[in-house]
C-alpha positions as CSV (number, residue, x, y, z in Angstrom):
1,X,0.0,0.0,0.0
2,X,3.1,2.5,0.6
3,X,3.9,2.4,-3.3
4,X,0.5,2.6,-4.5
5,X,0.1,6.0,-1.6
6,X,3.5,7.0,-3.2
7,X,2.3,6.6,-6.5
8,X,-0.8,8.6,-5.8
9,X,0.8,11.6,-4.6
10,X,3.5,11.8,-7.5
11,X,0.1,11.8,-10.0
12,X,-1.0,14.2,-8.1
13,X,1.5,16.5,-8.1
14,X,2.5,15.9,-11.2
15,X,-1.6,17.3,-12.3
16,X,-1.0,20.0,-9.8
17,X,2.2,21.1,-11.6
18,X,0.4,21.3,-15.1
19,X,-2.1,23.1,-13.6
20,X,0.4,25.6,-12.6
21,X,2.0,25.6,-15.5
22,X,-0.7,26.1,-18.1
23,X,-2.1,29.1,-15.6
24,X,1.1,30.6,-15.7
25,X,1.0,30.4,-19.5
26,X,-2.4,32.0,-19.3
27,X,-1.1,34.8,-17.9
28,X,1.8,35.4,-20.0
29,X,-0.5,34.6,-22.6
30,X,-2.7,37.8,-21.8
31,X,0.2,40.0,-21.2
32,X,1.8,39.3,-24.6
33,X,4.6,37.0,-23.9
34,X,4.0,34.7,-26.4
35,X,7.4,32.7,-26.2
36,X,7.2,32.4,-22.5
37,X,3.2,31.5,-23.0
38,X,4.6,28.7,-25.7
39,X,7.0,27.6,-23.3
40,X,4.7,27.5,-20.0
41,X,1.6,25.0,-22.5
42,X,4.2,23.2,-24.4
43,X,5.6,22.0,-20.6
44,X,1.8,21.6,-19.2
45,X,1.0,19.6,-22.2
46,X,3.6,16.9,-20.7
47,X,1.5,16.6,-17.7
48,X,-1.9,17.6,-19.3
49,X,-3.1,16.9,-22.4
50,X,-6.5,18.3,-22.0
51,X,-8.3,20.4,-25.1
52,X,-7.7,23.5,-23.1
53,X,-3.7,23.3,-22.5
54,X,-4.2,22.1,-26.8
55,X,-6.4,25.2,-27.8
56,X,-3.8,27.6,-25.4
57,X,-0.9,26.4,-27.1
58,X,-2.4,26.4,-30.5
59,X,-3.0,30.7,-29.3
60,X,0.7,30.8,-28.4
61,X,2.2,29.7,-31.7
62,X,-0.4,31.7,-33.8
63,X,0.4,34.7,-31.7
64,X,3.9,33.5,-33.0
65,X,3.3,33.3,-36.2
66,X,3.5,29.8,-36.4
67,X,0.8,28.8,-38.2
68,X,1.2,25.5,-39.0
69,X,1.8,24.5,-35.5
70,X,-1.0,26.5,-34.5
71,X,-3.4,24.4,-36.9
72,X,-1.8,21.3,-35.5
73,X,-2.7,22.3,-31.7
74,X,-5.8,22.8,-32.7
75,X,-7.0,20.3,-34.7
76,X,-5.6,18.3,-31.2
77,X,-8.1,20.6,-29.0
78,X,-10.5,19.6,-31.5
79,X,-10.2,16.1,-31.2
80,X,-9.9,16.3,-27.5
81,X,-13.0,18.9,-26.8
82,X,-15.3,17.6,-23.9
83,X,-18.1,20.3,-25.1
84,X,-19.3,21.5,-28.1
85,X,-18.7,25.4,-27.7
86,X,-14.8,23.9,-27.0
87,X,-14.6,22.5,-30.2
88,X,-16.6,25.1,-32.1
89,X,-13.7,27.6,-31.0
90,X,-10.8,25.5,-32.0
91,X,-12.2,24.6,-35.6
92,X,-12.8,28.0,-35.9
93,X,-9.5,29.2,-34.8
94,X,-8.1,25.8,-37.1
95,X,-9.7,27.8,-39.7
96,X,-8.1,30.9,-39.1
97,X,-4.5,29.2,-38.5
98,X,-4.9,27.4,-42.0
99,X,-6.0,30.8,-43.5
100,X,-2.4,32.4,-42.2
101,X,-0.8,29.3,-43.5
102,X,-2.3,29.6,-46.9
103,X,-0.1,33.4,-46.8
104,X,2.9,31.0,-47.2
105,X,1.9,28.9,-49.3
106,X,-0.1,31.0,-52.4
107,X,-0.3,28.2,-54.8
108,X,-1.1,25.7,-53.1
109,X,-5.5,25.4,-52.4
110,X,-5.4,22.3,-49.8
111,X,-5.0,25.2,-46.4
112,X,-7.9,27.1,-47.8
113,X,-9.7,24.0,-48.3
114,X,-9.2,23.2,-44.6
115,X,-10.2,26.7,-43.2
116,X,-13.1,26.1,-45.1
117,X,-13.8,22.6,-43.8
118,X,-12.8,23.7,-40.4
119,X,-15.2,27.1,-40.7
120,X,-18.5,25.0,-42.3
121,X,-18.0,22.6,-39.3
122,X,-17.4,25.0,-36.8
123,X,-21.2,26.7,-38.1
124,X,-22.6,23.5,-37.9
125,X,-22.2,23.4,-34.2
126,X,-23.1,27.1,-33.8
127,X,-24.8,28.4,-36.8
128,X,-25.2,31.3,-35.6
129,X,-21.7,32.6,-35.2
130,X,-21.7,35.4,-37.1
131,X,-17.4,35.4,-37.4
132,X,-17.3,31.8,-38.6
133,X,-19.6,32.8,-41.6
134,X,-17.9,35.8,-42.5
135,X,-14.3,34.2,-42.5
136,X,-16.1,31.1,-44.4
137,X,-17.1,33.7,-47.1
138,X,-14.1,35.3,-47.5
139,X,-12.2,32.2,-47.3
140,X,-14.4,30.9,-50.2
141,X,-14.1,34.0,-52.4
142,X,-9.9,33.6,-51.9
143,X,-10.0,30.1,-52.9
144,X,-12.1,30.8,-56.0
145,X,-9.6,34.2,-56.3
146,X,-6.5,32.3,-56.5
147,X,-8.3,29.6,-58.9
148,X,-9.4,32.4,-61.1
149,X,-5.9,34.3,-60.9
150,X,-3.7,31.1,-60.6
151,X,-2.1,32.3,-57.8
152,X,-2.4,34.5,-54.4
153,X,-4.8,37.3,-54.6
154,X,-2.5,39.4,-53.1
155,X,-3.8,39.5,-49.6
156,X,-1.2,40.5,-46.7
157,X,-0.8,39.3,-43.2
158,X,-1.6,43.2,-42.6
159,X,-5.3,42.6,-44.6
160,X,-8.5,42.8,-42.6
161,X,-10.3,39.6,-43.2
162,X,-12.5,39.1,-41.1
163,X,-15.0,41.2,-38.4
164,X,-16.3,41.1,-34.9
165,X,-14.2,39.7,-32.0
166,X,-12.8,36.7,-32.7
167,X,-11.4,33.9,-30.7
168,X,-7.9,34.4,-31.9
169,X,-7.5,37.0,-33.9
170,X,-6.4,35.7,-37.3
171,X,-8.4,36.1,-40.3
172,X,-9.0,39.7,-39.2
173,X,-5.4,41.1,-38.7
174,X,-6.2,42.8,-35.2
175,X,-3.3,41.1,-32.9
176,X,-4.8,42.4,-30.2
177,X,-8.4,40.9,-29.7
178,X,-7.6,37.5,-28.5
179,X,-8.8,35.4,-25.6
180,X,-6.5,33.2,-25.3
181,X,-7.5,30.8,-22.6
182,X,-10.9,28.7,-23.1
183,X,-14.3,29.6,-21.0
């Protein structure tokens, strides 16, 4: 019974530690400390690999820049989401990540063709989230820009995309409207 006590509170601790460590993250998170943020969920997600250390990480690389690894984390939260406004809010932001990836790769349609998977399922489990049918639209009219034009129509990472306040800013180009922990 000693080891199996023993065993018990290392578990323990170890949950309480990526507890700590994915609040901490939060924190940095909403002061704009996006490495330290990274750092503080990519060391949580050790101990916890719950949708909300995915979906905070996921808000740490985008913040980053990183979108690739942001649609990666978030696809994870995704898969992982106990509740249905959770995952809304990661295929959403999945969408928006794989918009920003798109930016790097102009002629290639398959990250568009995600954000828009990631957008129309997102509606489907809030159809009325006005922000998820707005980027979908705009997202749609790109796709069917670059296939008319061959290539990228031109948009920046400085273009507005999208409208509203967002989950994580990143169809819309404002940096600064983020939540970055989950409800």
């Amino acid at each position: 019974f000693a080891s199996l006590r023993v065993t018990a509170v290392v578990i323990g601790l170890l949950a309480v530690q990526g507890c700590l460590g994915a609040r901490a993250g939060e924190r940095q998170l909403a002061r704009g400390e996006y490495v330290e943020a990274y750092e503080a969920f990519r060391q949580a997600l050790t101990r916890d690999s719950s949708a909300r250390v995915e979906y905070n990480l996921g808000t740490s690389l985008y913040r980053l820049e990183r979108y690739e690894e942001a649609a990666s984390a978030f696809r994870a939260a995704a898969r992982k989401a106990t509740t249905s406004p959770q995952r809304q809010r990661s295929l959403y932001n999945l969408g928006n990540a794989m918009v920003r990836a798109a930016e790097d790769r102009p002629t290639e349609a398959e990250p568009l063709l995600e954000a828009v998977a990631a957008y129309e399922e997102a509606l489907r489990l809030e159809p009325a989230d006005a922000d998820a049918k707005w980027n979908l639209e705009l997202a749609l009219k790109r796709l069917d820009d670059d296939r008319v034009s061959g290539g990228s129509s031109g948009r920046g990472r400085s273009a507005d995309y999208g409208q509203g306040n967002m989950n994580v800013p990143g169809y819309e180009g404002n940096p600064d409207a983020a939540v970055g922990a989950m409800a």
